[in-house]
N, C-alpha and C positions, 0 to 999 in steps of 0.2 A: 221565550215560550209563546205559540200561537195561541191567542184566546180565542172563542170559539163565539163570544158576543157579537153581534153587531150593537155601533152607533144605537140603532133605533129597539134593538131589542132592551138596550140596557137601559133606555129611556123610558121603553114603557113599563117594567118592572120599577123601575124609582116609582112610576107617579102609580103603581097598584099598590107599593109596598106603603108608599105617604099614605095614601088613600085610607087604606086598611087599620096602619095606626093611629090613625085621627077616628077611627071608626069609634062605635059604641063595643056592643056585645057583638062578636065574632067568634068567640073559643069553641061553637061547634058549627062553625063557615066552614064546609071542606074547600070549598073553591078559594076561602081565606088559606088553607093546610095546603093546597095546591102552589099558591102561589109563592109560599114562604115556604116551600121544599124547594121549589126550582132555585130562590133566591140564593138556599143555603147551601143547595149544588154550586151555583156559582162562586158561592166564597169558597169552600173546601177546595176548589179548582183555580183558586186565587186569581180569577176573573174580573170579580170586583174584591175591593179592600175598605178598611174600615178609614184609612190614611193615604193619601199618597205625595207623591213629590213635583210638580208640574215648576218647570223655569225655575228650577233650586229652589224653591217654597215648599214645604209641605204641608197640607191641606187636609182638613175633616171631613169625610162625606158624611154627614151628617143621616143622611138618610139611610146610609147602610146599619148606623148603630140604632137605628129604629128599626128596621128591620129583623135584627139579633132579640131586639125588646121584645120585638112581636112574638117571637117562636118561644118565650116565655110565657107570654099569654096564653098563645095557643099548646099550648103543652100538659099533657097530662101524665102525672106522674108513674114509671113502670118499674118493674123489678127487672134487671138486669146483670146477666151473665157473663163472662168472659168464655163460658163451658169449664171452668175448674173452680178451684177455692173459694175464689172472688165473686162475690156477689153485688149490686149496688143498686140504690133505688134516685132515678130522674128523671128528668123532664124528658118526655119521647121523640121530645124537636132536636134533643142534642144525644143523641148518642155518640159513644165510645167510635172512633174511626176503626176498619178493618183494613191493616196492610194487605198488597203481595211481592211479590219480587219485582213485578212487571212495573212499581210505582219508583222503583230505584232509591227508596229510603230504608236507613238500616237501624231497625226498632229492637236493639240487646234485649233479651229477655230479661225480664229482673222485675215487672210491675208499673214501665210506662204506661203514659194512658194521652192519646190525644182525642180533642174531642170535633164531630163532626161541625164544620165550617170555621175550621182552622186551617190555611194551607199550610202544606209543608212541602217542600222544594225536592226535587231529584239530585241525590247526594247529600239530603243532611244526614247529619248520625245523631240517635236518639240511646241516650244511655239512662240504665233505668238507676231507681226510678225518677222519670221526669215527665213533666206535665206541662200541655200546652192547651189553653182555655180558649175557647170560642171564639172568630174574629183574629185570631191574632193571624202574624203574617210571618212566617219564618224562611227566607232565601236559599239559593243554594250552596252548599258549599259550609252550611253552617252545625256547630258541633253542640248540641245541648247536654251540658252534663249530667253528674247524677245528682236528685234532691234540687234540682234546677227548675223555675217555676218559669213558662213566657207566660203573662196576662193576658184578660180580655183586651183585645184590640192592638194590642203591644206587634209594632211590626218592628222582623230584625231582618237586617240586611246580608249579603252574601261576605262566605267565609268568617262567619263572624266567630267567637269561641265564648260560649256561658259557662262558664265553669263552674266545678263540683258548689251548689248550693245558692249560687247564682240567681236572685229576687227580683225577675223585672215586673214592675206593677201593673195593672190592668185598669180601664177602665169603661162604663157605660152609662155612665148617667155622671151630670149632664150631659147630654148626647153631642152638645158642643166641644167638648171639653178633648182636647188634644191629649191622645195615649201615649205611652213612653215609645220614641222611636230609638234604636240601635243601628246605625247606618254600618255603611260595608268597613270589613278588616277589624273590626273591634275588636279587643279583649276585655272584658268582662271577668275579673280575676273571681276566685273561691270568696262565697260568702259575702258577696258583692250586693247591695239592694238599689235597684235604681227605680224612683216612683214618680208620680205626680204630672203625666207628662214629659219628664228630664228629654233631652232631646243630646244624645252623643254622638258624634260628628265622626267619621270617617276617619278610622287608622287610631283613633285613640285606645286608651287603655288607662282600667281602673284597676289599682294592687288591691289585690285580696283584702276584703274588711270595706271597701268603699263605701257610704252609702248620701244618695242623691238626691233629694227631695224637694220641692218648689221654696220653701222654706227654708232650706240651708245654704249661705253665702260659698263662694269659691273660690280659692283665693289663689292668683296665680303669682308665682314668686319670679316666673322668667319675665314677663312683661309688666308686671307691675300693678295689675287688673284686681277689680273685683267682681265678680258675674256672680249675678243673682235673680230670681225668678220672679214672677209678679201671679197676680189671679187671669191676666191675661196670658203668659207665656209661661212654661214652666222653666226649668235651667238649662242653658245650655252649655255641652263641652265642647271647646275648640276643637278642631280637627285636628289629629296629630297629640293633643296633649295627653301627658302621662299624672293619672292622678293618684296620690294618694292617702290614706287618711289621716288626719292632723288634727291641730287642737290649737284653737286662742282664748287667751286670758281672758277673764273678767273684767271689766274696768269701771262698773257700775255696779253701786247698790251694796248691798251688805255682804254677798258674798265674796267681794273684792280682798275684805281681812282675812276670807279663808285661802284662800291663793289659790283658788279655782278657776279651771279653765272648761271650757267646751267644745265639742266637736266640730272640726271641720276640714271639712277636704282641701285639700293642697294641690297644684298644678307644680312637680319638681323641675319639669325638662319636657322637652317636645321630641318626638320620636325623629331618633338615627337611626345612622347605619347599624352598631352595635345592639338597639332595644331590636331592630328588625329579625336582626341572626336569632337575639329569643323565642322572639314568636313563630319565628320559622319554623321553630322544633317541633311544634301542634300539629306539623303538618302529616310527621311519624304517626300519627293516632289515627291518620283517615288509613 
């Protein structure tokens, strides 16, 4: 996709948008309303992003999730229509996104809702109802299902599949704090929760039930591994791995005499030929 920034224009919005949030009282600045429209044009247009990837790193721009803070600030609350049933009351900076055909994403009827300075890629498919929250970043080629949440900031990669009920987390505050990324080919099984940062890695895949938290160990039975998160980094899934959810014993404390275990996700196998032919089947849906 051609982006439409330059270098210097996207420099000088970074240091209006710092500026402005460092500011005092702004919420009736229009030249502040100016500023953080154009900004929010450019995330909807996925110009700029809340994350990205530079040299296989992936990186916070810290200053965009200031930015998204700001249009909270300056936001005053309006009632809001779809033109039918649905009525809703928000902030003015983030309104409900209007499709057309000409944007090449197919939004099923049913009570999706995205909202503006959210990109969404040419070719996703949007099944209702699902919902994609401000800042996030969604690729193309990628399938959101229904009852499907992407978070604030939450970027997913191309061809990705979130399936029916599918919880990927959001976040904005701390503004440093790394959002959940979903790199390219994932599956994301039904009822799947991935939060806290988790960071899943290219071609893998979570069975239906998964769920992924900074907080919850990982435990992979093909290599022999345990991967787990820190307050610096959240969790990460190997590329390729197929995960699904599991449970280990207790082995301390009193609940050991009850023969209780606890949750935790399992790495079975790393994707073949065979799990490939699976996923391929997703492809019948576009």
């Amino acid at each position: 996709m051609a982006f439409d920034y330059t270098l210097a224009s996207m420099t000088s919005l970074r240091a209006q948008i710092e500026r402005l949030a460092a500011s005092g009282s702004i919420e009736q600045d229009a030249e502040a309303r100016a500023t953080f429209t154009e900004f929010r044009d450019a995330l909807t247009r996925g110009e700029i992003r809340a994350a990205e990837k530079v040299d296989a790193i992936w990186n916070v721009n810290v200053w965009v999730k200031k930015g998204i803070l700001l249009g909270f600030r300056l936001g005053q609350l309006q009632e809001m229509s779809n033109g039918g049933c649905l009525s809703f009351v928000d902030k003015d900076t983030f309104p409900a996104r209007q499709f057309s055909a000409s944007d090449g994403i197919r939004v099923v009827p049913g009570g999706s809702s995205v909202r503006l300075g959210a990109y969404v890629a040419p070719s996703v498919i949007c099944m209702p109802p699902m919902f994609v929250n401000v800042g996030a970043y969604v690729d193309e080629g990628t399938m959101v299902d229904s009852h499907a949440l992407v978070g604030s900031c939450a970027q997913i990669g191309k061809r990705v599949h979130l399936s029916a009920g599918a919880q990927i987390g959001g976040v904005l505050e701390p503004v440093n704090a790394a959002p959940v990324i979903i790199e390219d080919d994932v599956l994301v099984g039904g009822n799947c929760g991935v939060y806290e940062g988790a960071l899943v890695r290219t071609r893998a895949i979570l069975g239906a039930g998964t769920i992924l938290t900074r907080s919850t160990p990982l435990y992979d039975l093909v290599r022999g591994e345990v991967y787990r998160g820190s307050q610096e980094k959240g969790l990460e899934v190997p590329s390729g791995a197929v995960v699904v959810p599991g449970s280990r014993a207790v082995t301390k404390g009193v609940l050991v005499d009850l023969g209780l275990s606890v949750y935790a996700p399992v790495i079975v196998k790393y994707r073949d030929e065979k799990t490939a032919r699976g996923v391929e089947l997703e492809d019948w849906l576009r």
